[in-house]
Structures are given as C-alpha cells and as structure tokens.
PDB file as gemmi writes it, atoms N, CA and C in Angstrom:
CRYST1    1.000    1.000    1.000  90.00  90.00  90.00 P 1                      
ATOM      1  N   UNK A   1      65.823  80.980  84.051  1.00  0.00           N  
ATOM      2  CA  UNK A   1      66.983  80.710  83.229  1.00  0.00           C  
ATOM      3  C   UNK A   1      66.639  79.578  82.260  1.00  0.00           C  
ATOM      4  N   UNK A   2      67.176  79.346  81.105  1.00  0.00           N  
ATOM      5  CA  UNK A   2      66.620  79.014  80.474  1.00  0.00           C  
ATOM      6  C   UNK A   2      67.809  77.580  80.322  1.00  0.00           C  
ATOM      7  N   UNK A   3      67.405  76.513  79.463  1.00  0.00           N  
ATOM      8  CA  UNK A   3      68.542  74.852  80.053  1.00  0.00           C  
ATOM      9  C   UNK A   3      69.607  75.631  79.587  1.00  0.00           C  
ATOM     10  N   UNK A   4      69.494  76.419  78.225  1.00  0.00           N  
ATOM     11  CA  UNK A   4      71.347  76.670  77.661  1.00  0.00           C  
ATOM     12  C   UNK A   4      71.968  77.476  78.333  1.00  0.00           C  
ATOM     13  N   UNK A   5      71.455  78.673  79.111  1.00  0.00           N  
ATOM     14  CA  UNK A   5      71.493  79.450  79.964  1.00  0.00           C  
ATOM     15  C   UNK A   5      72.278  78.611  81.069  1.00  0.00           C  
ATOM     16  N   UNK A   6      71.662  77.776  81.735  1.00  0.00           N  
ATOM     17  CA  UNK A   6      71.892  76.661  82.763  1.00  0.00           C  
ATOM     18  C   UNK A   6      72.909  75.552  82.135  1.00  0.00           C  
ATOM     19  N   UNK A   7      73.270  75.122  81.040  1.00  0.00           N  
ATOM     20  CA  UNK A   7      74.186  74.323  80.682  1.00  0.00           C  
ATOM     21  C   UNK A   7      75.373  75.103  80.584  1.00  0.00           C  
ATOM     22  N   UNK A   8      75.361  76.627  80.316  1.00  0.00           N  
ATOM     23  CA  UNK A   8      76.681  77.715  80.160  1.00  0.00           C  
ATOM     24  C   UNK A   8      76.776  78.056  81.292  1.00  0.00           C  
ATOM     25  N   UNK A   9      76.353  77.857  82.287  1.00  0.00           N  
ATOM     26  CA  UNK A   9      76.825  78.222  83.848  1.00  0.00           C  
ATOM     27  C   UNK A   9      77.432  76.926  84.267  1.00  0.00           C  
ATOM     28  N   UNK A  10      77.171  75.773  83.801  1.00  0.00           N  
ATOM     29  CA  UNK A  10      78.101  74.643  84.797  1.00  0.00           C  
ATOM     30  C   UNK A  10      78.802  74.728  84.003  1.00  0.00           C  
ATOM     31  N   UNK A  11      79.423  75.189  82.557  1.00  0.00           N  
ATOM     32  CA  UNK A  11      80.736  74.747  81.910  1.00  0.00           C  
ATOM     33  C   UNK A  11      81.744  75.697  82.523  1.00  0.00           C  
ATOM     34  N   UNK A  12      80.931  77.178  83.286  1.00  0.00           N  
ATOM     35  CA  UNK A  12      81.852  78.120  83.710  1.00  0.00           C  
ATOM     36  C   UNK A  12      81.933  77.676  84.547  1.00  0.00           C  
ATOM     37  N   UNK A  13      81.438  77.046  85.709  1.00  0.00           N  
ATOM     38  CA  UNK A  13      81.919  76.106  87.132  1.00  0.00           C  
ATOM     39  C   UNK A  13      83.213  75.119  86.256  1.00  0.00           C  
ATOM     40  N   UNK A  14      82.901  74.206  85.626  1.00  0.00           N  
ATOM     41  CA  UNK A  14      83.823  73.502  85.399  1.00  0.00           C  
ATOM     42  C   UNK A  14      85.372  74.076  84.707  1.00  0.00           C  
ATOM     43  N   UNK A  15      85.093  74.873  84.227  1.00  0.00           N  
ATOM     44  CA  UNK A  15      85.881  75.669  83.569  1.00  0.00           C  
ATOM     45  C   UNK A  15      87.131  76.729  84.859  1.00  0.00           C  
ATOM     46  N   UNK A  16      86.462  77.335  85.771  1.00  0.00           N  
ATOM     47  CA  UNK A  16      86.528  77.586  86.635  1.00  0.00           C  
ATOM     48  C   UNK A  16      87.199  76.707  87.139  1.00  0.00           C  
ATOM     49  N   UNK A  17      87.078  75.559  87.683  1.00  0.00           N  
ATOM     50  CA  UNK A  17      87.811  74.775  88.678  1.00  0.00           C  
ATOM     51  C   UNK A  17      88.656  73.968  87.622  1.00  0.00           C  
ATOM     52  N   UNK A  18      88.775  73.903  86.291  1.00  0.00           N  
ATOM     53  CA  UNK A  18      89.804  72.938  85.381  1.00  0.00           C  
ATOM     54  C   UNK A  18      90.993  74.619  85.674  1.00  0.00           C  
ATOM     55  N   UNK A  19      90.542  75.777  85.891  1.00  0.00           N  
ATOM     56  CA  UNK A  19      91.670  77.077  85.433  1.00  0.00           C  
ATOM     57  C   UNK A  19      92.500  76.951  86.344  1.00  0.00           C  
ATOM     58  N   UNK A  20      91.570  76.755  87.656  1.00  0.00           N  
ATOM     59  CA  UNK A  20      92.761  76.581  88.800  1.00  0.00           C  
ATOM     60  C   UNK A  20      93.400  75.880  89.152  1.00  0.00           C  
ATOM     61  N   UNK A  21      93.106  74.276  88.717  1.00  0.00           N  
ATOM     62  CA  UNK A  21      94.111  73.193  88.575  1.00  0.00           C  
ATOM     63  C   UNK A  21      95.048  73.178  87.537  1.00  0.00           C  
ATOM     64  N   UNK A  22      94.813  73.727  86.663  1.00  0.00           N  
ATOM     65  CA  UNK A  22      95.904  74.261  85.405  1.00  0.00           C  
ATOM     66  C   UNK A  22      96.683  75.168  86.460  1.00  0.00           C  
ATOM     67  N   UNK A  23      96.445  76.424  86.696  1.00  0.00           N  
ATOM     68  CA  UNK A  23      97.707  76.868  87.748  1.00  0.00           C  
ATOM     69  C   UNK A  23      98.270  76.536  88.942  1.00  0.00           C  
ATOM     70  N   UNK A  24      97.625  75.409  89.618  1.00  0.00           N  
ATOM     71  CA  UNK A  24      98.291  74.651  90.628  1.00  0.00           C  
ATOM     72  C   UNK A  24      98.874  73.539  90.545  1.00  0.00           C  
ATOM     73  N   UNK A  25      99.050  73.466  88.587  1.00  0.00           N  
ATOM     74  CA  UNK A  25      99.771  72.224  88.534  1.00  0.00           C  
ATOM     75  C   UNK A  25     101.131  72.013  88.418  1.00  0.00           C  
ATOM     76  N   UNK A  26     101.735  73.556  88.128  1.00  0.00           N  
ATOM     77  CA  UNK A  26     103.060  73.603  87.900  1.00  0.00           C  
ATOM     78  C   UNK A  26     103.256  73.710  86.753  1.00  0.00           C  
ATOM     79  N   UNK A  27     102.421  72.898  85.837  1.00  0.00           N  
ATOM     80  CA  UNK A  27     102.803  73.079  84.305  1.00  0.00           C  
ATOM     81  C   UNK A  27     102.579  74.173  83.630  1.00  0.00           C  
ATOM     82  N   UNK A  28     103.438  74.253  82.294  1.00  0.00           N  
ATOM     83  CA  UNK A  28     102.499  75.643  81.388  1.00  0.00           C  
ATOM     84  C   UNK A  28     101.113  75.272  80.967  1.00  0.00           C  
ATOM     85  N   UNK A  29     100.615  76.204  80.608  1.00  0.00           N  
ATOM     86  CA  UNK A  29      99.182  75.648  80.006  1.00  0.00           C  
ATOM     87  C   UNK A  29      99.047  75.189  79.092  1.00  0.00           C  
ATOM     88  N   UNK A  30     100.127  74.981  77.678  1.00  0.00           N  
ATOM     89  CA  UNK A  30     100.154  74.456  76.826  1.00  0.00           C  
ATOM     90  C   UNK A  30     100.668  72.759  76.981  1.00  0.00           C  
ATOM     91  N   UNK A  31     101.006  72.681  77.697  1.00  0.00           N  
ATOM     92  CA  UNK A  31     101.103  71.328  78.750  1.00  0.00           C  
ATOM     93  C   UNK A  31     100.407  70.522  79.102  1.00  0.00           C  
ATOM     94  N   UNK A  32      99.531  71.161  80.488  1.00  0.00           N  
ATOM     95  CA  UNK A  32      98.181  71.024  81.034  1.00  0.00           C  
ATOM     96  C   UNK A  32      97.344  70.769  79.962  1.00  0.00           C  
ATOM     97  N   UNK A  33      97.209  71.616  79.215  1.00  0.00           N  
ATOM     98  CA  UNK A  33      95.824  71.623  77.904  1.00  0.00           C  
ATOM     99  C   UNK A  33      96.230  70.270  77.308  1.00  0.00           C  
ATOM    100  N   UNK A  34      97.496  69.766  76.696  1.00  0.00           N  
ATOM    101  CA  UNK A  34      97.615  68.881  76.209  1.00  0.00           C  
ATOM    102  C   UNK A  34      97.140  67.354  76.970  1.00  0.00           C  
ATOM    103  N   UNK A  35      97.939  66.976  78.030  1.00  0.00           N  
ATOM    104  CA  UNK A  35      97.434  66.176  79.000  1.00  0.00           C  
ATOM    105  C   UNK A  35      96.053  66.346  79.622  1.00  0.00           C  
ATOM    106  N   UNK A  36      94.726  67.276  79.720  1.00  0.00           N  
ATOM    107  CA  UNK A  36      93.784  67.138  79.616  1.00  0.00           C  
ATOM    108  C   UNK A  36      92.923  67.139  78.580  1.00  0.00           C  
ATOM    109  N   UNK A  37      93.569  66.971  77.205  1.00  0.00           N  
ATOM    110  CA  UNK A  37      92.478  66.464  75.521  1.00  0.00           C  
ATOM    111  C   UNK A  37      92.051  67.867  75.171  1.00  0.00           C  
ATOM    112  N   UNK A  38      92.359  69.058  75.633  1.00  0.00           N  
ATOM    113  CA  UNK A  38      92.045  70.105  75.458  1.00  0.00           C  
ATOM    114  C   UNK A  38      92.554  71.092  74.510  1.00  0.00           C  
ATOM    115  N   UNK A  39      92.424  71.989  73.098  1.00  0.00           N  
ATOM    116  CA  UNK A  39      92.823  73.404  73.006  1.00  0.00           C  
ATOM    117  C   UNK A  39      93.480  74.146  73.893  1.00  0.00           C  
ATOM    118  N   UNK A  40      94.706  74.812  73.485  1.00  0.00           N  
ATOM    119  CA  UNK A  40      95.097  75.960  74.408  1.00  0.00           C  
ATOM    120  C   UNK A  40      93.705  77.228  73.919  1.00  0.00           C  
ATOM    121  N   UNK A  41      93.376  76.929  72.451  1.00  0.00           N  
ATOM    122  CA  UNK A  41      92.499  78.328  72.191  1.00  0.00           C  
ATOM    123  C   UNK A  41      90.919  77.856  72.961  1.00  0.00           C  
ATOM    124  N   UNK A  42      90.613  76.959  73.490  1.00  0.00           N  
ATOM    125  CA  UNK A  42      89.771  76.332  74.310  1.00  0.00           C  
ATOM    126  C   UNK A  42      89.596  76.776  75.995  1.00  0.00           C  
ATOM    127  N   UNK A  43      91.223  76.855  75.945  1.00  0.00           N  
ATOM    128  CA  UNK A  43      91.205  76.922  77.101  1.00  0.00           C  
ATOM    129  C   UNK A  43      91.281  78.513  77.555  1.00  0.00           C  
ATOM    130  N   UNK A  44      92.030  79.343  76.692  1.00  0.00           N  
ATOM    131  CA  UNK A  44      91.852  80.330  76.858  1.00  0.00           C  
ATOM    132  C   UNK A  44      90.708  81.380  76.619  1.00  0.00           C  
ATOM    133  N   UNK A  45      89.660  81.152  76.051  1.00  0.00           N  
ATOM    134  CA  UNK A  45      88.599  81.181  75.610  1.00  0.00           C  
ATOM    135  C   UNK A  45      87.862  81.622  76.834  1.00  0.00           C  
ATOM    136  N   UNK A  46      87.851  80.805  77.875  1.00  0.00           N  
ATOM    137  CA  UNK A  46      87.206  80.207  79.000  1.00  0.00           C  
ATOM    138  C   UNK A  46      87.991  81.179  79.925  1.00  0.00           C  
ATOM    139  N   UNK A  47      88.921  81.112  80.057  1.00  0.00           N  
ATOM    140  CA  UNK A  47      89.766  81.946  81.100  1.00  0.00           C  
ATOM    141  C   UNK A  47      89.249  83.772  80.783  1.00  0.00           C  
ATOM    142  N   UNK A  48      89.063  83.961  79.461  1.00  0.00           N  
ATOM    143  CA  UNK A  48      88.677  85.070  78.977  1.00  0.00           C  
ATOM    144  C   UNK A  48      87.387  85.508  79.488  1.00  0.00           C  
ATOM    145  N   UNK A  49      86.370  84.386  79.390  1.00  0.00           N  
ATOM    146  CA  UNK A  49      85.147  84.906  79.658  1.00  0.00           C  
ATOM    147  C   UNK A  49      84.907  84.914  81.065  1.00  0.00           C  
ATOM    148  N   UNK A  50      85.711  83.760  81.445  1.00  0.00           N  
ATOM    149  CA  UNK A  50      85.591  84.196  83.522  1.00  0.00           C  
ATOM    150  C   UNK A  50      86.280  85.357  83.765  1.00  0.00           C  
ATOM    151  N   UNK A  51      87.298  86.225  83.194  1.00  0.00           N  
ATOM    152  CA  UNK A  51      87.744  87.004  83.684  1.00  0.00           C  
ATOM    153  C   UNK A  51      86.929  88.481  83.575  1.00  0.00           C  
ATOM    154  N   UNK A  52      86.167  88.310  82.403  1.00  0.00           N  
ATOM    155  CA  UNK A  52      85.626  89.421  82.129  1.00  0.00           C  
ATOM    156  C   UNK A  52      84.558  89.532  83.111  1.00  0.00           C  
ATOM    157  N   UNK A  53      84.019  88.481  83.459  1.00  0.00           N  
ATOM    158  CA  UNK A  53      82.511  87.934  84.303  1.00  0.00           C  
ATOM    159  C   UNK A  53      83.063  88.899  85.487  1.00  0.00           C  
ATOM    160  N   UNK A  54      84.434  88.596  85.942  1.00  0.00           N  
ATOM    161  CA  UNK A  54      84.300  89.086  87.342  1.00  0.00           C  
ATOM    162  C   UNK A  54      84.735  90.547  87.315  1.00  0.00           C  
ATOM    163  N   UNK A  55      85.297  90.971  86.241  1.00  0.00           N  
ATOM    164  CA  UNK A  55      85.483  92.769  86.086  1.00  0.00           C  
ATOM    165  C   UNK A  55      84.166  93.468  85.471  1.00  0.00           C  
ATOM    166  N   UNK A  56      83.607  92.841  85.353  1.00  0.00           N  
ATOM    167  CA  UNK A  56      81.903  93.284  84.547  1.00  0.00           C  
ATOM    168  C   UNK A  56      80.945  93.321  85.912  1.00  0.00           C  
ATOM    169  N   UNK A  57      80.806  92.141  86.964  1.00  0.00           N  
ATOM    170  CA  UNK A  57      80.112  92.424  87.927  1.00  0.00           C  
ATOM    171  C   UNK A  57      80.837  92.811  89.393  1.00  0.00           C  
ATOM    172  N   UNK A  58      81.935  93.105  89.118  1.00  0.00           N  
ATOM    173  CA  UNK A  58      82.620  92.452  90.312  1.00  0.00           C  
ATOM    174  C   UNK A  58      82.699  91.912  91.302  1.00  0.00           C  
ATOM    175  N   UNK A  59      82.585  90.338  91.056  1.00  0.00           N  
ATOM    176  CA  UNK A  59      82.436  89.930  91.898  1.00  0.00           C  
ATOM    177  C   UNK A  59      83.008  88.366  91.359  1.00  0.00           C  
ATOM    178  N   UNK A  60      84.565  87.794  92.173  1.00  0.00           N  
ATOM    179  CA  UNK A  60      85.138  86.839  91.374  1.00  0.00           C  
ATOM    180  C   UNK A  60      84.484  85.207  91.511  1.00  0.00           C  
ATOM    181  N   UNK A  61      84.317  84.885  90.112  1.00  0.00           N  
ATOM    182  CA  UNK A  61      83.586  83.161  90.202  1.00  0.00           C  
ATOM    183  C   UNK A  61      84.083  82.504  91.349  1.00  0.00           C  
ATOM    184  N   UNK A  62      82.942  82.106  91.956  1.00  0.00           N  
ATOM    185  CA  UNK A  62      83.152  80.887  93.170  1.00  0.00           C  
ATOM    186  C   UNK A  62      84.588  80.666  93.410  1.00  0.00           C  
ATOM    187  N   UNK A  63      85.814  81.416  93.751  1.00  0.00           N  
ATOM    188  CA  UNK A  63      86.855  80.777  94.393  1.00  0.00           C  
ATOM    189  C   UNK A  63      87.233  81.692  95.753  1.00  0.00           C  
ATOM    190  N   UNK A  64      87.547  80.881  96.614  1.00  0.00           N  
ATOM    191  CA  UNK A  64      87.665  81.273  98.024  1.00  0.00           C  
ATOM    192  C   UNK A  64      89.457  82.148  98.155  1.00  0.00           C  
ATOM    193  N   UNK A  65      89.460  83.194  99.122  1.00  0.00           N  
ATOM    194  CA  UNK A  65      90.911  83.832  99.270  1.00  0.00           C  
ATOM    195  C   UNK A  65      91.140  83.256 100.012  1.00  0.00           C  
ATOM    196  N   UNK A  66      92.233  83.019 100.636  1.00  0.00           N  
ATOM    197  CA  UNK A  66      93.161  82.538 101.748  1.00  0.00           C  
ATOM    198  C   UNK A  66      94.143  83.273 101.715  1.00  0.00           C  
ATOM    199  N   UNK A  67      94.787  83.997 103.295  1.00  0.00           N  
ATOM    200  CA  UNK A  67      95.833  84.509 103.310  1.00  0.00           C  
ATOM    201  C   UNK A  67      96.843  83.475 104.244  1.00  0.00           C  
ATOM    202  N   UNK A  68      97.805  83.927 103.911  1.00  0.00           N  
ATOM    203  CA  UNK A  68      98.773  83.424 104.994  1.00  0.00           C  
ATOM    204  C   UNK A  68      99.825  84.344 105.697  1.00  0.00           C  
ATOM    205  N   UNK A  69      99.758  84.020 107.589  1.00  0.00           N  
ATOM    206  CA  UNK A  69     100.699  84.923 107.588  1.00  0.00           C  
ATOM    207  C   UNK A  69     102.196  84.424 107.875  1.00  0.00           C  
ATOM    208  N   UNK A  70     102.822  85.361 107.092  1.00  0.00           N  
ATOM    209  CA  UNK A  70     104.739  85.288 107.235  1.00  0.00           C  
ATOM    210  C   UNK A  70     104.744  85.639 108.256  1.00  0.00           C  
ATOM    211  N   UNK A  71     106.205  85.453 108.711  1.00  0.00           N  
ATOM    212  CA  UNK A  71     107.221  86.093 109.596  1.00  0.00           C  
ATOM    213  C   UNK A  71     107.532  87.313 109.341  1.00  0.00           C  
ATOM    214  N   UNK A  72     108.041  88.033 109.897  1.00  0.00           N  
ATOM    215  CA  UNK A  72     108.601  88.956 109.751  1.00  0.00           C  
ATOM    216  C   UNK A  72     109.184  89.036 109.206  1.00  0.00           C  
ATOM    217  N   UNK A  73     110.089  89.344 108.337  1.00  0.00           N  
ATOM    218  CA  UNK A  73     111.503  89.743 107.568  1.00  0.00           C  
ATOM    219  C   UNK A  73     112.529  90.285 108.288  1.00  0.00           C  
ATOM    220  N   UNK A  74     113.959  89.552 108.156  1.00  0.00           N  
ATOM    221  CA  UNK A  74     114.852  90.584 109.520  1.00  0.00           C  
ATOM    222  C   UNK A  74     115.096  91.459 108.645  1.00  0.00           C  
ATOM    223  N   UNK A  75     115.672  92.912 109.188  1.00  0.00           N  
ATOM    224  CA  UNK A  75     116.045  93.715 108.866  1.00  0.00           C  
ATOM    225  C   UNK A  75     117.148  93.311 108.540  1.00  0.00           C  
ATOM    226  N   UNK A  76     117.223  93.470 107.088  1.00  0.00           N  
ATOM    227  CA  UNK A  76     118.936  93.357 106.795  1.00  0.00           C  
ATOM    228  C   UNK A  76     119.073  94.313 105.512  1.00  0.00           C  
ATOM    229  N   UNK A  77     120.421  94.925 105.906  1.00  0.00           N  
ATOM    230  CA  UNK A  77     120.384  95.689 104.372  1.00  0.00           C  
ATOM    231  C   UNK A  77     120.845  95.350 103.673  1.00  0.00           C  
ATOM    232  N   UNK A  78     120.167  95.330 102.176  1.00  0.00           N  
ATOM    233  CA  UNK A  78     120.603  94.497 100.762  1.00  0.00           C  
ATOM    234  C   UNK A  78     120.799  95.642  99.998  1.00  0.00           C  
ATOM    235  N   UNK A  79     121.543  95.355  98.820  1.00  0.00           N  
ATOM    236  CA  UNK A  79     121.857  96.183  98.135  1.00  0.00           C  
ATOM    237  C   UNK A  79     121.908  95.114  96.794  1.00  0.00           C  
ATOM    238  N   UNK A  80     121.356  96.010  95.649  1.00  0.00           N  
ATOM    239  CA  UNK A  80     121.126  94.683  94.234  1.00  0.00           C  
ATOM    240  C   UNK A  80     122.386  93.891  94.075  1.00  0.00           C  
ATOM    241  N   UNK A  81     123.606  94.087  94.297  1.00  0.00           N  
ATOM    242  CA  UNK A  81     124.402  93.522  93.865  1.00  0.00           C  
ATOM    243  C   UNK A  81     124.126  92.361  94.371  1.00  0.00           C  
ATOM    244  N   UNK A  82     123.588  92.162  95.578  1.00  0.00           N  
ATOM    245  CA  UNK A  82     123.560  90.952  96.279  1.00  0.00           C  
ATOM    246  C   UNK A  82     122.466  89.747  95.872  1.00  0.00           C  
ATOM    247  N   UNK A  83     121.410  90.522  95.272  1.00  0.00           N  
ATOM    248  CA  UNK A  83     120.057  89.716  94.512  1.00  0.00           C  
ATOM    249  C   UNK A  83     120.967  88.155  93.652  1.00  0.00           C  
ATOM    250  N   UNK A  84     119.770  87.518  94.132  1.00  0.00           N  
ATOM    251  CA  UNK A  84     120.840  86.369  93.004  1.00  0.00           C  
ATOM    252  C   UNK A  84     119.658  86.245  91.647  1.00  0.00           C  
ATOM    253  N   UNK A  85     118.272  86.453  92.028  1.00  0.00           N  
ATOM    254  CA  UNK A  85     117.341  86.571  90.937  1.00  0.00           C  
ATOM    255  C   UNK A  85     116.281  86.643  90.914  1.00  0.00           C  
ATOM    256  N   UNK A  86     115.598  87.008  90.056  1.00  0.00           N  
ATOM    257  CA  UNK A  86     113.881  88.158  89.854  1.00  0.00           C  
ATOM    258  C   UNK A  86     113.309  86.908  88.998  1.00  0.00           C  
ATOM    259  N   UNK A  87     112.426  86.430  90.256  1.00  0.00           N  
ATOM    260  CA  UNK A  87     110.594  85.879  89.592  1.00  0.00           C  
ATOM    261  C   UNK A  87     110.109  86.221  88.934  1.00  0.00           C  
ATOM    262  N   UNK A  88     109.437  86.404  87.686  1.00  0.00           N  
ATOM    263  CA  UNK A  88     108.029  86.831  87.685  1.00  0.00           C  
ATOM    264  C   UNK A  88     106.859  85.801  87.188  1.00  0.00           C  
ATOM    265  N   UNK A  89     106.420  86.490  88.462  1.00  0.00           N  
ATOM    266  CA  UNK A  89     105.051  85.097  88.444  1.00  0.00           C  
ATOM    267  C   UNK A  89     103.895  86.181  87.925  1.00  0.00           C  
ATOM    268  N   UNK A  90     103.105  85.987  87.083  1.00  0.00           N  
ATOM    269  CA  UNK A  90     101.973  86.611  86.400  1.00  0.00           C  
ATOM    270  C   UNK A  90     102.189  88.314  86.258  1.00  0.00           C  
ATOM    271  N   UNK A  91     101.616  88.705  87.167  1.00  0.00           N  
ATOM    272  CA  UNK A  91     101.604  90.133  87.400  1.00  0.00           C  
ATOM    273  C   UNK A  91     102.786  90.767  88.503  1.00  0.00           C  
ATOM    274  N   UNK A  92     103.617  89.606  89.046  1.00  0.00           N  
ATOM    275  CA  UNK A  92     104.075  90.142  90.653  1.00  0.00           C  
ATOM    276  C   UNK A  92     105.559  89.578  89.727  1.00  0.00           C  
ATOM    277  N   UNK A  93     106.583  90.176  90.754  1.00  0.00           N  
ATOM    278  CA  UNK A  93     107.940  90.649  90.760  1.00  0.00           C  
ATOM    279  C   UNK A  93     108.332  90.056  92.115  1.00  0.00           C  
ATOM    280  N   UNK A  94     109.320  89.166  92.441  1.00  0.00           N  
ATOM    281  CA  UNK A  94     110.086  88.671  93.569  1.00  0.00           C  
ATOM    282  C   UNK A  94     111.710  88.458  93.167  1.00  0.00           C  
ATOM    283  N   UNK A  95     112.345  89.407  94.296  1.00  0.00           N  
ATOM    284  CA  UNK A  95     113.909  89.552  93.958  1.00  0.00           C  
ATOM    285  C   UNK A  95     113.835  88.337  95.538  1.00  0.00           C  
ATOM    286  N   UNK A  96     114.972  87.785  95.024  1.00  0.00           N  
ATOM    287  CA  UNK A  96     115.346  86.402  95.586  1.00  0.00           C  
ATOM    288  C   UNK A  96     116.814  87.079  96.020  1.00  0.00           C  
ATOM    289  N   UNK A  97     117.570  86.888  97.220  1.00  0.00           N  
ATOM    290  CA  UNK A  97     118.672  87.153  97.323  1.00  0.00           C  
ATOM    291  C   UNK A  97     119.349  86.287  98.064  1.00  0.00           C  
ATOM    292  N   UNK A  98     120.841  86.264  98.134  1.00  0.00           N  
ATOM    293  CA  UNK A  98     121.144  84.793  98.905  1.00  0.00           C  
ATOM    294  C   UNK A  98     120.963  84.949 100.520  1.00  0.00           C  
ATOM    295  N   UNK A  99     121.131  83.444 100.640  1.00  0.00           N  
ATOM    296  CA  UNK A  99     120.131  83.445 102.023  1.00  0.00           C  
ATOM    297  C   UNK A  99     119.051  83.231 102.384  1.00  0.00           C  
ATOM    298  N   UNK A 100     118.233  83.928 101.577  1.00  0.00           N  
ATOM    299  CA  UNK A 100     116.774  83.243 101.506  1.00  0.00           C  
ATOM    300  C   UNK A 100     116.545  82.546 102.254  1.00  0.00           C  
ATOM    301  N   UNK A 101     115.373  82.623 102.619  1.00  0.00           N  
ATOM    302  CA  UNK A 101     114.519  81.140 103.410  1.00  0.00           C  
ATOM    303  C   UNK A 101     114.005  80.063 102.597  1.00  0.00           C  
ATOM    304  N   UNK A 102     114.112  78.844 102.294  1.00  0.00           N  
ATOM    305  CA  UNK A 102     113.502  78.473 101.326  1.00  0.00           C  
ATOM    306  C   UNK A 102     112.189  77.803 101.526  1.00  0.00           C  
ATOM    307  N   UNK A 103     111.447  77.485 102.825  1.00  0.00           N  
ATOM    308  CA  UNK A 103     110.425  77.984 103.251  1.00  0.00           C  
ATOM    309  C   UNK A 103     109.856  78.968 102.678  1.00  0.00           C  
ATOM    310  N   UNK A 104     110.040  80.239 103.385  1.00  0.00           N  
ATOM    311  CA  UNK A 104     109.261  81.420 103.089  1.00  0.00           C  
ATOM    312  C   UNK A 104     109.339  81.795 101.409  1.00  0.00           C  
ATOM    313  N   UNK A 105     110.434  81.303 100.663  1.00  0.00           N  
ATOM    314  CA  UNK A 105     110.417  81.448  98.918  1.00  0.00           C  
ATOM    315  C   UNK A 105     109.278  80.727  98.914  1.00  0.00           C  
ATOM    316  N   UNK A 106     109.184  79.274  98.692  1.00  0.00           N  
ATOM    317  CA  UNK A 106     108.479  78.099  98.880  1.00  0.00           C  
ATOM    318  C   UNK A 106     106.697  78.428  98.783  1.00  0.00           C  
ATOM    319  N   UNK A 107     106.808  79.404  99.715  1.00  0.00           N  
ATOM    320  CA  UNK A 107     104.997  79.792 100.647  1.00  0.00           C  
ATOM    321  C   UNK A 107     105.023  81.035  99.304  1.00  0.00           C  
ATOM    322  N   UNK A 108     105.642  82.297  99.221  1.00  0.00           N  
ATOM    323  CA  UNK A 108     105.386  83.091  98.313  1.00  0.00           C  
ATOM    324  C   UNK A 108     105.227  82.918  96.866  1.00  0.00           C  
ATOM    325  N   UNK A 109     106.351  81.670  96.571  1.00  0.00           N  
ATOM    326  CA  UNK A 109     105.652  81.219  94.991  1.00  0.00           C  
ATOM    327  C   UNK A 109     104.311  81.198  95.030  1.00  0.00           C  
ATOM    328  N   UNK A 110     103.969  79.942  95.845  1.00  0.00           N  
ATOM    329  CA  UNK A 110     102.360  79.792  95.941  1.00  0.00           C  
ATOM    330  C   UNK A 110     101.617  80.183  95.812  1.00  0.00           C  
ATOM    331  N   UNK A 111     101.783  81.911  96.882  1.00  0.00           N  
ATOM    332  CA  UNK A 111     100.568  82.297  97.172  1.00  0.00           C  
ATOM    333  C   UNK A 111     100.460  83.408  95.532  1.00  0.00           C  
ATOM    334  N   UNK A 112     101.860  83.556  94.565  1.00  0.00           N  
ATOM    335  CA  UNK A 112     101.379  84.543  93.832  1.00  0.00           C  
ATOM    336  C   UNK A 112     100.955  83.796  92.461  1.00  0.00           C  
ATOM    337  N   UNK A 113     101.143  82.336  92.671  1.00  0.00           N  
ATOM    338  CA  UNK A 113     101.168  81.514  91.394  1.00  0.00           C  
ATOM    339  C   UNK A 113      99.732  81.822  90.796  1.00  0.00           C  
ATOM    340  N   UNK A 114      98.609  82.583  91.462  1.00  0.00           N  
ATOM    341  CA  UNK A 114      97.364  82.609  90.902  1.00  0.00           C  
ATOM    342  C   UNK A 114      97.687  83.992  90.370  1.00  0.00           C  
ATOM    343  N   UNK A 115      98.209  84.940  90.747  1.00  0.00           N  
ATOM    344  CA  UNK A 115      98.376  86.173  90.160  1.00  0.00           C  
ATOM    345  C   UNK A 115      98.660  86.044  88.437  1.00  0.00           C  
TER     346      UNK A 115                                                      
END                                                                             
C-alpha cells in the first residue's frame, strides 16, 4: 500500500468513528458538523464513501453489532385510533401508543438511531 493509500484508510477510520458519534449525539448533522469545525458537504462526502465501501465488498467498516434483548410485548389489542405517534428514525417506522413503556421506547430509539 502505498503512504496515500495508507493516509486514506486512517481518514476512513476516523471518519468512521467521527459518523457514529455524530449519530449518538442526538444532534442533526448540520449541528454536529458545525460544533466539530466541519462541512456538512465534508461530512457527507465521507459517510458516502463508507457506505459504498461496505455495499461494494460487503463487509461493514470496523463497527461492532450489539443486540439487545426486550421483553416480551403483552398482548394487547390496539387499534390506530389509539396510536398517539409514528417515529421515523432513518429507515425504520415506530407507532408509539399510550401506555408505552418508556423504558422499552427509550432502548428502541437507540437501537434504531443508527438505521
């Protein structure tokens, strides 16, 4: 590999681990980008080329899965009227209805906030 070769692989490590603290920070990214001295077109740039990296070889940059397991869900029957309101976190859909656990809301934001 050649140094530039080797200098464009640690910016995708770093890049890589600045993407996922951008989504575990709560903020938008136009936010985040600001409070870290950064481009949003900088930042997205980067998010672009890791994403392609891992649908081109498949195989996703250095970040680890973790599952978690829930409870069960009681059986209860809902009907939409009862929904009080619809998430959407990236790619995923969560109908919220009253009652809720706010625990188990709490744990599912989380786990889809990378989605």
């Amino acid at each position: 590999m050649t140094s530039n070769e080797l200098k464009h692989e640690a910016k995708k490590q770093e890049w890589n681990i600045a993407i996922q603290e951008c989504r575990g920070s709560g903020l938008s990214v136009s936010e985040w980008c600001r409070q870290q001295g950064v481009t949003t077109t900088t930042y997205y740039r980067w998010e672009r080329e890791l994403l392609t990296g891992v649908r081109s070889n498949g195989t996703p940059p250095s970040t680890t899965v973790t599952f978690a397991e829930l409870p069960a869900p009681k059986q209860v029957s809902r009907n939409v009227a009862e929904r009080c309101a619809t998430l959407h976190i990236g790619s995923a859909s969560l109908d919220i209805y009253s009652g809720c656990d706010a625990e188990q809301l709490k744990m599912l934001v989380e786990l889809l906030r990378p989605c």
